[in-house]
C-alpha positions in Angstrom: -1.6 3.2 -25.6 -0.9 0.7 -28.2 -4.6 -1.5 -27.6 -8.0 -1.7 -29.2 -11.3 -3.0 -28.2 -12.6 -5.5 -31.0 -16.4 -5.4 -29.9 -18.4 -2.5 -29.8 -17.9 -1.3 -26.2 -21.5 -1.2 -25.3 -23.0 -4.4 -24.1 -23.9 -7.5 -26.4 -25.8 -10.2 -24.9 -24.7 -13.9 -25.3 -26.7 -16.5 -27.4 -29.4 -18.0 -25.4 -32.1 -20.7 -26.4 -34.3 -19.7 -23.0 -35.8 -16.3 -22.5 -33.6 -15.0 -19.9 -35.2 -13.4 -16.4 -32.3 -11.0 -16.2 -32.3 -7.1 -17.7 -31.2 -6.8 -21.3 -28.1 -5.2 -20.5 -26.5 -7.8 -17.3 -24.6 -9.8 -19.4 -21.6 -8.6 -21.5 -18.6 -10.2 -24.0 -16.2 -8.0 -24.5 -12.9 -9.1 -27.1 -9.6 -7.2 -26.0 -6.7 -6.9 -28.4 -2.8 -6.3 -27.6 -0.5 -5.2 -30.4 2.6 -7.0 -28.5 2.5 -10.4 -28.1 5.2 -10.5 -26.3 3.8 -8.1 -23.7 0.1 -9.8 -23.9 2.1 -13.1 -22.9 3.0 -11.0 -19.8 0.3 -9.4 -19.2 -1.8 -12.8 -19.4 0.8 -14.3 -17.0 2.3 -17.7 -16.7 -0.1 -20.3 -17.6 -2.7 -17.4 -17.9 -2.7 -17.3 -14.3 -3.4 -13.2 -13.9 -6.0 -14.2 -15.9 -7.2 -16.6 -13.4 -6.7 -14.0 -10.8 -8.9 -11.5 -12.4 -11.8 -14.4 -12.9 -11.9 -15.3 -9.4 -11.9 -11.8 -8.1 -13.8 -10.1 -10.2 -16.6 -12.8 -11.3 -15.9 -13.1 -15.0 -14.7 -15.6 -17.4 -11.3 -14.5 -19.6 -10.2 -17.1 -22.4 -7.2 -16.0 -24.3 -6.1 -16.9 -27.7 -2.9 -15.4 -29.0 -2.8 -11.7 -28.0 -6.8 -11.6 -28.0 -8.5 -12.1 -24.8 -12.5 -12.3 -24.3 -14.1 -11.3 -21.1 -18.1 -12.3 -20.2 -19.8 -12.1 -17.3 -21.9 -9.3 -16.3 -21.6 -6.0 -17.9 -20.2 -3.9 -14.9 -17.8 -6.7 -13.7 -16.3 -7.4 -18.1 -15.7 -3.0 -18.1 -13.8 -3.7 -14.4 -11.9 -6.6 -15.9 -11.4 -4.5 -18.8 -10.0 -1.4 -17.3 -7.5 -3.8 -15.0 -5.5 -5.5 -18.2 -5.6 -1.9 -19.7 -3.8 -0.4 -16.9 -1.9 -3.2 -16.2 -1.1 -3.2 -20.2 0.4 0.1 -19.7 2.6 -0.6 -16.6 4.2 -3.7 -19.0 4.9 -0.5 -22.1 6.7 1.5 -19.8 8.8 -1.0 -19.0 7.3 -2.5 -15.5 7.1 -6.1 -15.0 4.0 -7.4 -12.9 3.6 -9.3 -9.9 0.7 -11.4 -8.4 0.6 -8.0 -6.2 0.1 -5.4 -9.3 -2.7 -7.5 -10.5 -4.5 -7.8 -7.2 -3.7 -4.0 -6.7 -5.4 -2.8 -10.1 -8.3 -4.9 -9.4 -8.6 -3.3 -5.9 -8.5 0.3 -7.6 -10.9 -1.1 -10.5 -13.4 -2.7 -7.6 -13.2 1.1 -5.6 -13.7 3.3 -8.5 -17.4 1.1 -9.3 -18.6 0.8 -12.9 -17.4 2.2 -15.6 -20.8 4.0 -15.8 -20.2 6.3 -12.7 -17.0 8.0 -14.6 -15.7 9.4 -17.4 -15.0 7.4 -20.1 -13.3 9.5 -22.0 -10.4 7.8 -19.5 -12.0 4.9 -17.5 -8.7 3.2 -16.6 -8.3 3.4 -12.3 -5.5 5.8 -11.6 -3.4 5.2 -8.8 -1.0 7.7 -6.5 2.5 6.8 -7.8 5.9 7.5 -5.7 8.9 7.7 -8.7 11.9 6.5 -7.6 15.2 6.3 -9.5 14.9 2.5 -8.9 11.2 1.4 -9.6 8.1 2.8 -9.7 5.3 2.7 -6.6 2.0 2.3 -7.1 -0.8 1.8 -4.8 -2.1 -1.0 -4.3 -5.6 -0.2 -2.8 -7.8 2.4 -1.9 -6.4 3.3 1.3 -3.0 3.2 0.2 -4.1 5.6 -2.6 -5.4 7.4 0.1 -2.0 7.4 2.1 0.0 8.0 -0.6 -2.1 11.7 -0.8 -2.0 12.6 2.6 2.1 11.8 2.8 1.9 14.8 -0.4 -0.2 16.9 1.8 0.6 16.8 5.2 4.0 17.0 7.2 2.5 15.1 10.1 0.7 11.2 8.8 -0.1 8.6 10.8 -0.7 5.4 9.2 -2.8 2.5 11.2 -3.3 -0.9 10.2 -3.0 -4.9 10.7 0.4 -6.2 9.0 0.6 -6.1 5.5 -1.2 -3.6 4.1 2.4 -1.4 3.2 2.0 1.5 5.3 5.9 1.2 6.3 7.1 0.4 3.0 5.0 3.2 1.1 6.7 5.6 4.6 9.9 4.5 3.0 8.6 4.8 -0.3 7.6 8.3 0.1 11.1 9.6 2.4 13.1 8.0 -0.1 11.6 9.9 -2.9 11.7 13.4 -1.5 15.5 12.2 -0.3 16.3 11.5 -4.0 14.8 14.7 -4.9 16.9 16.7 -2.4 13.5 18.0 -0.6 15.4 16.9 2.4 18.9 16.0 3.4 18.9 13.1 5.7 16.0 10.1 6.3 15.6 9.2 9.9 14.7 5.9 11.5 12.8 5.4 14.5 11.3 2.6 16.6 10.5 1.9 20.0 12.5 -1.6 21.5 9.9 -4.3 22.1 10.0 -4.0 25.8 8.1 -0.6 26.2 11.2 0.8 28.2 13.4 1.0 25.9 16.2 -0.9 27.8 18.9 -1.9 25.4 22.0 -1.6 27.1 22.0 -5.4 27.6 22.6 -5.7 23.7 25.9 -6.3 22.3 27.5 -3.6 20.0 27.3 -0.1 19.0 23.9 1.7 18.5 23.4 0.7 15.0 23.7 -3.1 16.0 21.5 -2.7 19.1 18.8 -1.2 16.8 18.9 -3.2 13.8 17.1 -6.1 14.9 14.4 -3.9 15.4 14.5 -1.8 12.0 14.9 -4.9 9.8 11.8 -4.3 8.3 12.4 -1.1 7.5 15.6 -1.6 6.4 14.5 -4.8 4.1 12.7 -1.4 2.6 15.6 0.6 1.9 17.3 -2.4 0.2 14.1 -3.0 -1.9 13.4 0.9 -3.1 17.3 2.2 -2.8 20.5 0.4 -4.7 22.1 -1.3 -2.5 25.6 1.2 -2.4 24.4 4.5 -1.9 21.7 3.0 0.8 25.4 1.9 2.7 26.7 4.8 1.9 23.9 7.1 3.2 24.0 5.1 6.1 27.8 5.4 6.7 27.6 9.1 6.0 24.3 9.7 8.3 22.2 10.8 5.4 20.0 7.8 6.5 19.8 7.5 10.4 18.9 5.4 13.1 18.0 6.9 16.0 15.9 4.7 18.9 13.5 6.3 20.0 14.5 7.0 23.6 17.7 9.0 22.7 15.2 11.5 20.8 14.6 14.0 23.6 15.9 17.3 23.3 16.7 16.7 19.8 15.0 19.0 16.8 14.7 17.4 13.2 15.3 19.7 10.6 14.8 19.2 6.4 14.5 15.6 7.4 11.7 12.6 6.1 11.5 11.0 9.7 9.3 7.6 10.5 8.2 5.9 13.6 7.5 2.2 13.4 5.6 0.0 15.5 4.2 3.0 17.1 1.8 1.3 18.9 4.3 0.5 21.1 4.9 4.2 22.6 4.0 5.7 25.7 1.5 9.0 25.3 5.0 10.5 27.3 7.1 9.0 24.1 4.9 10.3 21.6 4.1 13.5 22.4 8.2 13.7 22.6 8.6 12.6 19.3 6.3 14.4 17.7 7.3 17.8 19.3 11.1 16.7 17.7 9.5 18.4 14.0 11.6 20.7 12.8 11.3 23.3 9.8 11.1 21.6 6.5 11.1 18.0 8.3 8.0 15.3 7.3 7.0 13.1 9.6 5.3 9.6 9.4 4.0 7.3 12.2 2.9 3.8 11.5 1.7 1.4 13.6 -0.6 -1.6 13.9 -3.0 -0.9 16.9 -3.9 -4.4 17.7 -0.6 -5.4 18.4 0.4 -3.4 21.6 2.9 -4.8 23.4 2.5 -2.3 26.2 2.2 -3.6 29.9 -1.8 -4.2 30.7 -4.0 -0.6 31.7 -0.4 1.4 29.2 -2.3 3.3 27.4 -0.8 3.4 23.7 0.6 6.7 22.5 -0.6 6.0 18.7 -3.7 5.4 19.4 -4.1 8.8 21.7 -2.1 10.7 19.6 -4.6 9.5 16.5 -7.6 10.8 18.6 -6.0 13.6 19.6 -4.7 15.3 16.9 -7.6 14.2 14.1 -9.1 17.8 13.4 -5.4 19.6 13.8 -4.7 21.4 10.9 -1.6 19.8 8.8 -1.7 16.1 10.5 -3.0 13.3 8.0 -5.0 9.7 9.5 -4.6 6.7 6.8 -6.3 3.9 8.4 -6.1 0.5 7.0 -7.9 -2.6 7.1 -7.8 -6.3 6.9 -9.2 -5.5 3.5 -6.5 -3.4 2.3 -3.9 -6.3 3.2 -1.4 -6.8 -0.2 0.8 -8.8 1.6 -0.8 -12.5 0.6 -4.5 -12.9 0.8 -4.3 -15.4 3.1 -2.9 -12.5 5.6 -6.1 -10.8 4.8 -8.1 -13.7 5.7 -6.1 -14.4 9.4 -6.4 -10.5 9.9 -10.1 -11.0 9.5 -10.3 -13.6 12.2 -8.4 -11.9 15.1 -10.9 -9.1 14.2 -13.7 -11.0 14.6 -12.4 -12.9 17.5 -11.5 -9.5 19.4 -15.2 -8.4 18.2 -16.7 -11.3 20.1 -14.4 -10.5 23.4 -15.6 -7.1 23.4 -19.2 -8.0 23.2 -18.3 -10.5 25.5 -19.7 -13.8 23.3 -17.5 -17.1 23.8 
């Protein structure tokens, strides 16, 4: 990696004319050095303002000059800061262009993995779970994604949980895509229940691929985002990349197939034990769904949620949960997340 640290990595204290109440060692200036300026331009962002991401989030102060920038603050939070432009450094030399979301994600890793202290520093960058696709490279974004993205490796069966936002469909794509691409398995499959829990669409207009796309925009915005645009019309012409509602899945068996359930809070404990006895040999499955959003009739009882407490300790089944926390989306999502939660909290304890 074409960078080198200018001050000695250990910690030097700033000038002060008062004898300071702090330890020796809180306060830190470190003085970062990009070969490319070109690159540092990018990695700085426009009007420095990945800089000014990284200040508010992690509690530092970052000046740039040139291709040099100089972090203070407290020791810990400068070797955070530091890690986050070297990884994010990297991603710009392999070719990568950043986003407001790959700064805030690298942060996130930097702000799980702790101090610099607690790991080896023999390689103290934050190392992510990566999904390579032939048109862009996935990273995760946070710990739980990171934690996702291992569990899709590991398991055939993953359920991902979470309040909108936090990329547990897209990384589902993400991941089916890849082992698509990589012939692991023939055909993707695309599943959701309708909004109303009873999965009437006969009033719709159009063939089946009409009456379900309103439904599987998101997923399909997905497709569009991780696939080129041809072969994803082309798959989908051919049946390479299916839909398939969810009600017209019984009796079915799905073979060397990467299949995913959306909005599965929305399923019936009837609906999802039928979908998930569809597995067939060399099939992965994934099953996302955000359980405060049930749109189930009053006293339903959602099939996600039952099928997440039922099948927690079976061998081969993998449980990402996500939090308002783990939100990438726009932090202001994080924050309205956060609320609800704390509203529903209140309900439940039964406060006004």
């Amino acid at each position: 990696m074409s960078l080198r640290q200018d001050a000695d990595p250990t910690v030097s204290r700033r000038p002060t004319d008062t004898p300071s109440l702090m330890p020796p060692a809180a306060e830190a200036q470190l003085v970062l050095a990009f070969e490319d300026n070109r690159l540092a331009l990018a990695l700085f962002g426009q009007y420095g303002q990945n800089l000014a991401l990284i200040e508010r989030r992690l509690g530092v102060t970052a000046d740039s000059h040139g291709n040099h920038v100089t972090l203070g603050g407290p020791r810990d939070a400068c070797e955070q800061a530091r890690r986050v432009l070297e990884t994010l450094y990297e991603q710009l030399e392999q070719g990568h262009e950043l986003g407001a979301g790959d700064v805030e994600g690298a942060i996130r890793m930097a702000i799980a993995q702790g101090s610099l202290f607690d790991y080896d520093s023999a390689d103290p960058r934050p190392r992510s779970e990566e999904i390579n696709l032939r048109k862009r490279l996935v990273r995760a974004r946070s710990p739980a994604q990171d934690a996702y993205i291992r569990a899709l490796r590991r398991h055939a069966l993953v359920f991902g949980a979470g309040p909108a936002g936090t990329g547990k469909t897209w990384l589902a794509v993400a991941y089916a895509v890849a082992l698509f691409e990589r012939k692991e398995v023939d055909r993707i499959v695309l599943s959701r229940p309708a909004v109303e829990a009873g999965e009437r669409l006969g009033f719709l207009p159009g063939d089946m691929r009409e009456k379900v796309d309103p439904y599987l925009r998101p997923i399909y915005d997905a497709l569009f985002d991780l696939m080129d645009t041809r072969i994803v019309e082309r798959a989908l012409q051919t049946g390479e990349i299916e839909i398939a509602p969810l009600a017209f899945m019984r009796g079915r068996t799905l073979a060397n197939a990467a299949v995913i359930l959306d909005e599965a809070q929305n399923t019936t404990s009837m609906q999802m034990k039928m979908f998930l006895t569809r597995l067939g040999e060399n099939a992965r499955m994934i099953v996302t769904g955000d359980p405060s959003q049930v749109d189930l009739p009053p006293g339903q009882t959602s099939g996600l949620a039952e099928a997440m407490r039922l099948l927690t300790d079976v061998e081969g089944v993998g449980i990402a949960t996500f939090g308002a926390e783990d939100v990438v989306r726009h932090e202001l999502v994080a924050r309205i997340v956060s609320a609800y939660d704390r509203a529903d909290a209140r309900k439940r304890e039964g406060s006004p």
